[in-house]
MIZAMI-274457 format. One record per residue: residue in one letter; x, y, z of N, C-alpha, C in turn. Coordinates in nm, 2 decimals. Example, Ala and Ser with C-alpha at 12.3 -4.5 7.8 and 13.67 -1.06 7.14 Angstrom:
BEGIN
> A;1.32;-0.57;0.78;1.23;-0.45;0.78;1.32;-0.33;0.78
> S;1.28;-0.22;0.71;1.37;-0.11;0.71;1.29;0.00;0.79
//
This chain:
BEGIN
> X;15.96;7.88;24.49;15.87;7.88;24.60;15.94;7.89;24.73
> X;15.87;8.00;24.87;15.93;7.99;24.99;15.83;7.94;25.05
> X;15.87;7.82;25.16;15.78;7.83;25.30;15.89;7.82;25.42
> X;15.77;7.94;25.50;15.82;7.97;25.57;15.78;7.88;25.69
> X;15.88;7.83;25.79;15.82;7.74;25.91;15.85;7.81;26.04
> X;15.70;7.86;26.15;15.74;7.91;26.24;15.71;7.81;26.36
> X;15.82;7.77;26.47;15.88;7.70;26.48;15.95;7.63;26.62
> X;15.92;7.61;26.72;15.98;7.56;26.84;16.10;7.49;26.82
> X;16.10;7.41;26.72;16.24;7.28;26.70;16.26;7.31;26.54
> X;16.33;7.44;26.50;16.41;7.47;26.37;16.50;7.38;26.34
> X;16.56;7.31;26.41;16.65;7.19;26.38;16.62;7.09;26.29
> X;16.50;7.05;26.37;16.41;6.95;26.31;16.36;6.95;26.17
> X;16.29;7.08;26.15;16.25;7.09;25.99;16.39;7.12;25.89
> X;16.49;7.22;25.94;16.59;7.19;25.84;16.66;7.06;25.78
> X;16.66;6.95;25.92;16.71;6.83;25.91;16.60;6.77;25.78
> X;16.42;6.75;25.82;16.38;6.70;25.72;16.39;6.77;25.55
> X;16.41;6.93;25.52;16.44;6.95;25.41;16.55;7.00;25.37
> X;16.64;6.91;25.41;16.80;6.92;25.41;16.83;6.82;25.27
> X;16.71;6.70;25.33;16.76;6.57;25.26;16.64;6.51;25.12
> X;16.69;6.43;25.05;16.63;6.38;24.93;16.55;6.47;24.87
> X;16.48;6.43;24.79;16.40;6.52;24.67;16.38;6.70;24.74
> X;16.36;6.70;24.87;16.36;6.85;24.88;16.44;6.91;24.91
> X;16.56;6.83;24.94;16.71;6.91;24.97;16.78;6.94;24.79
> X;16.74;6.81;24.69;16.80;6.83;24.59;16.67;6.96;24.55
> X;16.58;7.00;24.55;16.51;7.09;24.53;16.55;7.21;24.60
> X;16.59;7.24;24.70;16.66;7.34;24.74;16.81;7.39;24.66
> X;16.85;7.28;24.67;16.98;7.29;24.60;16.97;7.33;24.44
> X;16.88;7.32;24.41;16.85;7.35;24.23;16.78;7.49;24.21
> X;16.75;7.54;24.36;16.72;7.69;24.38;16.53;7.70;24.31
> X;16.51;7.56;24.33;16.32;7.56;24.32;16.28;7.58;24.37
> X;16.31;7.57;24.58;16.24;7.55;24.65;16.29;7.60;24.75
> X;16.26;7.71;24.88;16.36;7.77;24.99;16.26;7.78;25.08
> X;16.30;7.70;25.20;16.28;7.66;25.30;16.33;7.70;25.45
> X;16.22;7.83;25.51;16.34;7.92;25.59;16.24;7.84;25.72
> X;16.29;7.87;25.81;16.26;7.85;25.95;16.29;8.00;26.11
> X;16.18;8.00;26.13;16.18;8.15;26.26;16.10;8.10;26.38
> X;16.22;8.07;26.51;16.18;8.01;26.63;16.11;8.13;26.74
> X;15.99;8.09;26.75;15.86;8.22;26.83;15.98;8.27;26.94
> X;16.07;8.17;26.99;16.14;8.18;27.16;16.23;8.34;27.15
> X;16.26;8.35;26.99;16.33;8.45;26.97;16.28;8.57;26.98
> X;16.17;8.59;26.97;16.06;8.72;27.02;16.02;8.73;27.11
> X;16.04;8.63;27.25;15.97;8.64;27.40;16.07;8.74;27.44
> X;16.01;8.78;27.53;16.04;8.95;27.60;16.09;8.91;27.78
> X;16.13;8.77;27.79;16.15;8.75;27.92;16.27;8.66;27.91
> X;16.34;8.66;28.04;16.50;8.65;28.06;16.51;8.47;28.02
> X;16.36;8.40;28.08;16.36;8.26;28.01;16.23;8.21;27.89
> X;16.25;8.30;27.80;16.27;8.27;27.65;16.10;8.19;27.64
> X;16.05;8.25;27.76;15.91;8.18;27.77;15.82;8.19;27.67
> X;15.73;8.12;27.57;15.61;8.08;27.47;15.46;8.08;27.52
> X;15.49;8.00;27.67;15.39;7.90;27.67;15.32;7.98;27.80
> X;15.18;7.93;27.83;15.16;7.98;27.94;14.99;7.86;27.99
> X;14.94;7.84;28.14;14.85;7.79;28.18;14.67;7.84;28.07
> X;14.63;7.76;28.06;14.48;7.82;28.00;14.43;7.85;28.10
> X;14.36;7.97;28.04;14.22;8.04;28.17;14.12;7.91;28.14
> X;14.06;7.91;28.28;13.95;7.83;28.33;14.01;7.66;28.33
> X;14.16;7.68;28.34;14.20;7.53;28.40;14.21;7.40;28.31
> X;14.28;7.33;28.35;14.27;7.18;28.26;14.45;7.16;28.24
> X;14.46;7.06;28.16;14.58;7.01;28.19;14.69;7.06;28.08
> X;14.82;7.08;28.05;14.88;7.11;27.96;14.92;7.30;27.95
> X;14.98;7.33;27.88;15.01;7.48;27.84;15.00;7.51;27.73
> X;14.95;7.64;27.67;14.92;7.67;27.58;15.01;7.79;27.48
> X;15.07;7.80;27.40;15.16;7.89;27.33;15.07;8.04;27.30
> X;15.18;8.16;27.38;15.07;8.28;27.38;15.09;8.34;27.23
> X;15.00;8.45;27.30;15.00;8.53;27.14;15.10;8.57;27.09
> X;15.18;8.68;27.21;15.28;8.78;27.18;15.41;8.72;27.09
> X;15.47;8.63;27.13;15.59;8.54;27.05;15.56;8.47;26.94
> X;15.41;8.43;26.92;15.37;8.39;26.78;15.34;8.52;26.68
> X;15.27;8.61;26.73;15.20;8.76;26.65;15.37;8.81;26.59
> X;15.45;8.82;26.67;15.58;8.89;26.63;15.64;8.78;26.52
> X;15.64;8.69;26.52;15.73;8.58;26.42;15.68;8.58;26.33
> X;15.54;8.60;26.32;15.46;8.57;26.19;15.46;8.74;26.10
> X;15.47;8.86;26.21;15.46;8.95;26.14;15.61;8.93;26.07
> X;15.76;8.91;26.16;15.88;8.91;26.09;15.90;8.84;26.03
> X;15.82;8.72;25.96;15.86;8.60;25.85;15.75;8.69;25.74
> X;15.63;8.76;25.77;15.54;8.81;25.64;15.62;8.93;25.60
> X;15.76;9.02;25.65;15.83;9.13;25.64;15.92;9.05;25.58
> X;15.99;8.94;25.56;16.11;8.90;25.47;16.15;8.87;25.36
> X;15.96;8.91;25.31;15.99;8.86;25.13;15.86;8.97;25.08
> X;15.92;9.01;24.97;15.81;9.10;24.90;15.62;9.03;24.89
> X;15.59;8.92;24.83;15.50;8.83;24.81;15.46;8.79;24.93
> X;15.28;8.82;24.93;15.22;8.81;25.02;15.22;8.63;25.07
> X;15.17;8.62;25.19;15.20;8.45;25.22;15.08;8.43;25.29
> X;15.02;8.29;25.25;14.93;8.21;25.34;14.96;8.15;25.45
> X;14.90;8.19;25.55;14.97;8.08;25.70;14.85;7.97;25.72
> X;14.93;7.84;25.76;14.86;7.77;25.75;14.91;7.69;25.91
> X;14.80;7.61;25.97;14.83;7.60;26.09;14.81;7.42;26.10
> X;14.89;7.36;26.13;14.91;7.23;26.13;14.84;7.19;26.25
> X;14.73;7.13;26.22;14.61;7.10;26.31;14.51;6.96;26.31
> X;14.50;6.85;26.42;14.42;6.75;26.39;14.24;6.82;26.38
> X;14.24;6.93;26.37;14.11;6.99;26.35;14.10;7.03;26.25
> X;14.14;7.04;26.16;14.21;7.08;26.04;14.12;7.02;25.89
> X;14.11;7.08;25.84;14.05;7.03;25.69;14.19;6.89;25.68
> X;14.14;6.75;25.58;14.23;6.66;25.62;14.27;6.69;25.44
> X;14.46;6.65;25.47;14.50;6.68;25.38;14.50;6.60;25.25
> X;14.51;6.63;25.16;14.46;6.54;25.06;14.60;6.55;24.92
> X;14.58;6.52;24.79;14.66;6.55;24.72;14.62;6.65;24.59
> X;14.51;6.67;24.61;14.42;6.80;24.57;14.49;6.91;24.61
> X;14.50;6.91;24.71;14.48;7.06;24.83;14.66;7.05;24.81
> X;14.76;6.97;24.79;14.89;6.98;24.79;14.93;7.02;24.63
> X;14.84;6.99;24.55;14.86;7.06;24.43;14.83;7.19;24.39
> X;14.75;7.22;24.50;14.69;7.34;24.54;14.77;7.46;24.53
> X;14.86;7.39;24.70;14.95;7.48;24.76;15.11;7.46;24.68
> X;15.12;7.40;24.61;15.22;7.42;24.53;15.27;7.45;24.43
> X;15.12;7.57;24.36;15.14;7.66;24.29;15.13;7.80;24.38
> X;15.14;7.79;24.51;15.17;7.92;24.54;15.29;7.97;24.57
> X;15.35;8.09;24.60;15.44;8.19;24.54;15.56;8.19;24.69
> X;15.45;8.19;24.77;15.49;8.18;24.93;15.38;8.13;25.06
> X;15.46;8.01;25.12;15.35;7.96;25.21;15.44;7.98;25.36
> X;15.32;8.03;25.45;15.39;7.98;25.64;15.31;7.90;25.67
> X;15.39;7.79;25.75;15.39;7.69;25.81;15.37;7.71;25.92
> X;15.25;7.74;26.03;15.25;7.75;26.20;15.22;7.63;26.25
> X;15.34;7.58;26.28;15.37;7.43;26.45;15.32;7.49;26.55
> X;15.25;7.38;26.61;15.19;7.41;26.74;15.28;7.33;26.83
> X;15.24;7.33;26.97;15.29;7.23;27.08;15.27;7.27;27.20
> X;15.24;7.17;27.29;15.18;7.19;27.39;14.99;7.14;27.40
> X;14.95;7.23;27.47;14.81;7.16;27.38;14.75;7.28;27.31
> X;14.84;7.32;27.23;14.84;7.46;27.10;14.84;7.57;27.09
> X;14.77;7.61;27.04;14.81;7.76;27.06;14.68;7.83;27.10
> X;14.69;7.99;27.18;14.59;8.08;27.18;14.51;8.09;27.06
> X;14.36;8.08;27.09;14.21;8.10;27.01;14.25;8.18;26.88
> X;14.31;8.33;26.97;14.31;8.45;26.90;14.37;8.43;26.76
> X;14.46;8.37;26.82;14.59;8.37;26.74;14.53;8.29;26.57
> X;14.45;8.16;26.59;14.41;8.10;26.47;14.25;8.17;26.41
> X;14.22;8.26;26.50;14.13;8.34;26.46;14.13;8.47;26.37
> X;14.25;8.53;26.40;14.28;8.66;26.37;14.44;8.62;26.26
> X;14.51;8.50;26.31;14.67;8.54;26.24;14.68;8.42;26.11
> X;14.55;8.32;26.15;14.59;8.22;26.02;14.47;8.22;25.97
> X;14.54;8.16;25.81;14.42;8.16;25.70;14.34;8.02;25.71
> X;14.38;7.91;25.74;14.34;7.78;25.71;14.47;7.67;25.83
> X;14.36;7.56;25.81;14.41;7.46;25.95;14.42;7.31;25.87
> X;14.50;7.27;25.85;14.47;7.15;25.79;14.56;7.01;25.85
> X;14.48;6.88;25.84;14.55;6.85;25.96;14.58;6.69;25.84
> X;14.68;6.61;25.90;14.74;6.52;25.78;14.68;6.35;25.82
> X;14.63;6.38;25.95;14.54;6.24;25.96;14.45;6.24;26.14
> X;14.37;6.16;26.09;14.25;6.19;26.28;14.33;6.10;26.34
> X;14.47;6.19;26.41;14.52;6.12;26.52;14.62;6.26;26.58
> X;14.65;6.26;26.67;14.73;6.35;26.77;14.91;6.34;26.74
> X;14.96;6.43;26.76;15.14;6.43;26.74;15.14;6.54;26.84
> X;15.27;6.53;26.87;15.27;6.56;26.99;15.32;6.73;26.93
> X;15.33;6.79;26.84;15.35;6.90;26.73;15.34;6.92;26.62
> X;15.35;7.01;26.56;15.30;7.04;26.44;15.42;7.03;26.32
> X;15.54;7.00;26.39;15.64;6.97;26.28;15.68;6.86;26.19
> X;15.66;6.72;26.23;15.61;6.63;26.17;15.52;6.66;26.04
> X;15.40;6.68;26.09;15.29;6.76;25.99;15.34;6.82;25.89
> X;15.44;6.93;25.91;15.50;7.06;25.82;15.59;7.01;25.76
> X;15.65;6.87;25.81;15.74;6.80;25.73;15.67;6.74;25.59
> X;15.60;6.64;25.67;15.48;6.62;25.53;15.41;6.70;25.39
> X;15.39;6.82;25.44;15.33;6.93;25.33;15.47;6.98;25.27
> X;15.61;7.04;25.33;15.70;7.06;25.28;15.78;6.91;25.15
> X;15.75;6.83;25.22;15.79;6.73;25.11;15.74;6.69;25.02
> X;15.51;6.72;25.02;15.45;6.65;24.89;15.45;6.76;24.83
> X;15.49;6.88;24.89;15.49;7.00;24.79;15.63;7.00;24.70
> X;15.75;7.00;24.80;15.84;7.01;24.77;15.88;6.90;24.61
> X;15.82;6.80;24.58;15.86;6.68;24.49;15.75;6.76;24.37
> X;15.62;6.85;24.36;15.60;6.86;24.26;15.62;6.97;24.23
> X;15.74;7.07;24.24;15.79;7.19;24.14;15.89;7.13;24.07
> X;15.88;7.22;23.94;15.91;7.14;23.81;16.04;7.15;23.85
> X;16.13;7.06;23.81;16.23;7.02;23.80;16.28;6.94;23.93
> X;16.20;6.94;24.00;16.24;6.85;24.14;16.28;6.70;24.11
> X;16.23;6.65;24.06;16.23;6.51;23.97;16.29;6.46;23.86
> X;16.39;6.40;23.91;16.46;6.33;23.78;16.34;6.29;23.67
> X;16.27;6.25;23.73;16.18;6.20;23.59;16.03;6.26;23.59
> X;16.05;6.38;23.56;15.88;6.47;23.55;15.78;6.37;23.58
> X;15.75;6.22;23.47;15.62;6.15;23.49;15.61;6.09;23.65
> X;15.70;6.07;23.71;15.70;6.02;23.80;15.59;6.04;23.96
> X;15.60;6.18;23.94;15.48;6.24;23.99;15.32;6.25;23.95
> X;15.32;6.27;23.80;15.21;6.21;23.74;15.15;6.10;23.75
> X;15.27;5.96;23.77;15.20;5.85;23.83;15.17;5.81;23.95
> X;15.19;5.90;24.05;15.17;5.90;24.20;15.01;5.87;24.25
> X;15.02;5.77;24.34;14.91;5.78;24.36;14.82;5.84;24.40
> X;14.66;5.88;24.38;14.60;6.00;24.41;14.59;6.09;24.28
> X;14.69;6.10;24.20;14.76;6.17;24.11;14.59;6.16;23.97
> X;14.52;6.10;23.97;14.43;6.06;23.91;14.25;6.01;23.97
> X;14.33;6.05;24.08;14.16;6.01;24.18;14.22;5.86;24.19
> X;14.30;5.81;24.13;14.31;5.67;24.20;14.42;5.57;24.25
> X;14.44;5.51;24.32;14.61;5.43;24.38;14.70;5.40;24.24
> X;14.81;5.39;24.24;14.95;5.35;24.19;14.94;5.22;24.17
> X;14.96;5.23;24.07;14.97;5.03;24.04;15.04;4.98;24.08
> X;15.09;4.83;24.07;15.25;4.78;24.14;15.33;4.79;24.02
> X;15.43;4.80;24.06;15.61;4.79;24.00;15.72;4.71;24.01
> X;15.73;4.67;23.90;15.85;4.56;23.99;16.01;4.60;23.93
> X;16.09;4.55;23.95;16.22;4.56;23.88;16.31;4.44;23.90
> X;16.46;4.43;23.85;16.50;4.35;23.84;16.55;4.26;23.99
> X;16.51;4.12;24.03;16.55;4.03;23.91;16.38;3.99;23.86
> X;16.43;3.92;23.76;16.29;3.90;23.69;16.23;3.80;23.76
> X;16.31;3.66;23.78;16.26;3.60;23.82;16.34;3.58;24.02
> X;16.27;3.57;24.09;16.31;3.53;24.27;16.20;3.41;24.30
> X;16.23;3.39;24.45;16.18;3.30;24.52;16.01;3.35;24.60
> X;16.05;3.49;24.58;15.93;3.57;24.63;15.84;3.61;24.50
> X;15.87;3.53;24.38;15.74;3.52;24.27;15.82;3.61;24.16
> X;15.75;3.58;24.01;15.84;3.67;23.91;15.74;3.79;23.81
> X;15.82;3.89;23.77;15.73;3.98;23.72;15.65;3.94;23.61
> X;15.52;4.02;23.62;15.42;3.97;23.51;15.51;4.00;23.39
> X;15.46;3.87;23.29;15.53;3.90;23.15;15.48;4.02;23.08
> X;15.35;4.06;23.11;15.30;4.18;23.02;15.42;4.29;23.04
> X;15.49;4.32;23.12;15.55;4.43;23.21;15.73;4.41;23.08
> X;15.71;4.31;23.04;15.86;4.28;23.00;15.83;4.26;22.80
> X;15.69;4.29;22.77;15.67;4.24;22.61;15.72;4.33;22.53
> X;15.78;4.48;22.61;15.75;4.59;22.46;15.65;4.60;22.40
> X;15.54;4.57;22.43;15.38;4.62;22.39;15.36;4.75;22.49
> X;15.39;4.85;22.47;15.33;4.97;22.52;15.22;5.01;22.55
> X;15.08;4.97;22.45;14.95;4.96;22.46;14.91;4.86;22.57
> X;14.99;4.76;22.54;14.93;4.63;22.67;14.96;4.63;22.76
> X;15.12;4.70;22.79;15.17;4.74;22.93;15.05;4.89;23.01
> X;15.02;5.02;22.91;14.95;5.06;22.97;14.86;4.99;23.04
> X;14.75;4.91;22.93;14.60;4.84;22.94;14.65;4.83;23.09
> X;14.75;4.73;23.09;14.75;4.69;23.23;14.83;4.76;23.31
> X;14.87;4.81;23.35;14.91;4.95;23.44;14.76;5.01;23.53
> X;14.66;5.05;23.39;14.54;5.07;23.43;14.44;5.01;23.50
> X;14.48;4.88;23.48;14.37;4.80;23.54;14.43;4.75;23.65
> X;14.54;4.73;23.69;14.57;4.74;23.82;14.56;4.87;23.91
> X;14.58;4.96;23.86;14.52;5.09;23.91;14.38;5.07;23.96
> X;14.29;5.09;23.88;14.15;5.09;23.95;14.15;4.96;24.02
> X;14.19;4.83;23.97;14.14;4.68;24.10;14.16;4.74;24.23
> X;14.34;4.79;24.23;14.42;4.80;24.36;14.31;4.92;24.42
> X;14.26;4.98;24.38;14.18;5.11;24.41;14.04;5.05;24.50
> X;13.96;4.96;24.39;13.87;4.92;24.42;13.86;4.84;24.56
> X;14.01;4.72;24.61;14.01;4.67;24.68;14.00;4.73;24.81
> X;14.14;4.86;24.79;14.17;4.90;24.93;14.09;5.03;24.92
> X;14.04;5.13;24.88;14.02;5.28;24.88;13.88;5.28;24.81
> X;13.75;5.21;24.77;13.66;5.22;24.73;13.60;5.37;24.74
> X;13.64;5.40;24.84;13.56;5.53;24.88;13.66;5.64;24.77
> X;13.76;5.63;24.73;13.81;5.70;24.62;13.78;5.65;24.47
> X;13.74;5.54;24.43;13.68;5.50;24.29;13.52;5.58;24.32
> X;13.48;5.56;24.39;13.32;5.62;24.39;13.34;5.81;24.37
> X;13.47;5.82;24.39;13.45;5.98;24.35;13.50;6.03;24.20
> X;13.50;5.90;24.17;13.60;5.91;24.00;13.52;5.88;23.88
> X;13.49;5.94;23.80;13.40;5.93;23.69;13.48;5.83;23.58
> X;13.44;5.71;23.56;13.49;5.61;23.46;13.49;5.60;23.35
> X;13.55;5.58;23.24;13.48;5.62;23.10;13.48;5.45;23.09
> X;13.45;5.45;22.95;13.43;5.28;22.93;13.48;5.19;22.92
> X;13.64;5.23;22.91;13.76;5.14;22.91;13.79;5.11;23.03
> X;13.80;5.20;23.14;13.78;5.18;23.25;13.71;5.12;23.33
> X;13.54;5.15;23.29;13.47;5.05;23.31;13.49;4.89;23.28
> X;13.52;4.89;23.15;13.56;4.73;23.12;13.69;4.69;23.20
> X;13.82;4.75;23.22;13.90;4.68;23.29;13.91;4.63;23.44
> X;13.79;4.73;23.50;13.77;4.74;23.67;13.71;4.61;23.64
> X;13.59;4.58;23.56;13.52;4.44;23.60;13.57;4.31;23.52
> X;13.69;4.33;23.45;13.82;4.21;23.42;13.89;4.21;23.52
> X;13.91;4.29;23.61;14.00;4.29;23.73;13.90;4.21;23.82
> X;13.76;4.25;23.83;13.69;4.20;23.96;13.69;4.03;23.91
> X;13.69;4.01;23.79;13.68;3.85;23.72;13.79;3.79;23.79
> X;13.91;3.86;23.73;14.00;3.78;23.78;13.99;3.74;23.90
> X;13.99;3.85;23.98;14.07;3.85;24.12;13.96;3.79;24.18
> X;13.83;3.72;24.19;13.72;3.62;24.22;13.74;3.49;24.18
> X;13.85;3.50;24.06;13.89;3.37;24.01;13.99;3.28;24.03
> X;14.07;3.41;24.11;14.21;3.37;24.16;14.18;3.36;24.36
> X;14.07;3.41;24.37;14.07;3.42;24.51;13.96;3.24;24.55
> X;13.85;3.17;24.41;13.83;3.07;24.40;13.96;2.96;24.39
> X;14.01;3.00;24.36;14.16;2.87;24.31;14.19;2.85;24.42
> X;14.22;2.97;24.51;14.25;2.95;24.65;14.23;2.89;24.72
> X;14.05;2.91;24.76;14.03;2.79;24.85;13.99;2.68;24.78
> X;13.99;2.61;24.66;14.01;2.52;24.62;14.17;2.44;24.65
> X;14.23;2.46;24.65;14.37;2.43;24.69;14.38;2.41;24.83
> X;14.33;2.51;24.91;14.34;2.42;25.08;14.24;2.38;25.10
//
């Protein structure tokens, strides 16, 4: 897979897929990660992008001319057509759906914004989709492109020492990650559940699972209500709600 990142601070995104899972995914020739800075297609002696908005207000806006040229010479450098996607707090919000999505495709561009963003035209006429990674402001779009380069980057095959690993991710099922512990068994900060250490494979799932939906149920309700339960499921969410009403009673009995 290529994406393509077009780009104010090239530095910056090489730096973030230089390193861990998507640099060893580069390096294993899964995943290629090019970068094309708009400043290199401005037609003026200072390398100008940006310019005042008509009808006033505060900030500069990145014109068309140095974006239209970057995006046509990043869609000219590879045979396979490419989705441009525009990193945007206006943006469809990104999910792990929509990253599983984009990571069966062939070739993706990445358009960073900056300033207070880009020309109308430009996401009217030059991009397919706007998707934005949470309802809050960054002061660019590379951050962002870091983000989609790296949940994409961890699920092409071979990226992962351990294939399941990503299967168990949270989201990965409509619902959060259970906890994990590892060694030592026993510390000062509490010791791992014995279920976790029996060699019962069946019991270790059971419960894998049912900390899955509790931990779900507690913090993300709004993601269990989109998840169709079958009946084991059902019975373990409401042994989870037993407990955890029974342990949260012990509590204030104790102070």
């Amino acid at each position: 897979m290529r994406i393509d990142v077009i780009t104010l601070f090239p530095e910056f995104i090489d730096s973030c897929a230089g390193i861990g899972v998507v640099g060893r995914a580069q390096e294993r020739g899964l995943l290629e990660v090019k970068t094309c800075n708009p400043r290199d297609f401005a037609t003026d002696n200072h390398r100008t992008v940006d310019s005042r908005p008509f009808g006033g207000g505060p900030g500069m806006l990145m014109t068309i001319g140095p974006l239209r040229d970057a995006l046509q010479n990043v869609h000219a450098a590879a045979a396979q057509s490419a989705k441009v996607i525009y990193l945007s707090p206006q943006g469809t919000r990104l999910t792990q759906e929509k990253i599983v999505e984009l990571a069966h495709q062939e070739r993706l561009i990445l358009l960073c914004g900056r300033y207070e963003g880009v020309d109308e035209r430009v996401l009217e006429n030059l991009v397919d989709e706007e998707i934005s990674i949470g309802d809050y402001v960054l002061s660019g779009g590379e951050l962002a492109a870091a983000v989609v380069i790296d949940a994409i980057g961890r699920l092409q095959d071979g990226a992962l020492n351990d294939a399941q690993s990503a299967e168990q991710d949270s989201f990965s099922g409509g619902l959060l990650d259970c906890p994990h512990y590892t060694r030592p068994v026993s510390d000062d900060l509490g010791a791992v559940p014995e279920v976790l250490m029996s060699g019962d494979h069946a019991m270790i799932r059971r419960w894998r699972r049912k900390q899955a939906l509790g931990r779900t149920w507690l913090r993300r309700p709004d993601l269990l209500a989109r998840v169709e339960l079958d009946a084991e499921a059902r019975t373990l969410l409401e042994e989870f709600r037993h407990e955890h009403r029974a342990a949260k009673n012990q509590q204030g009995g104790v102070r």
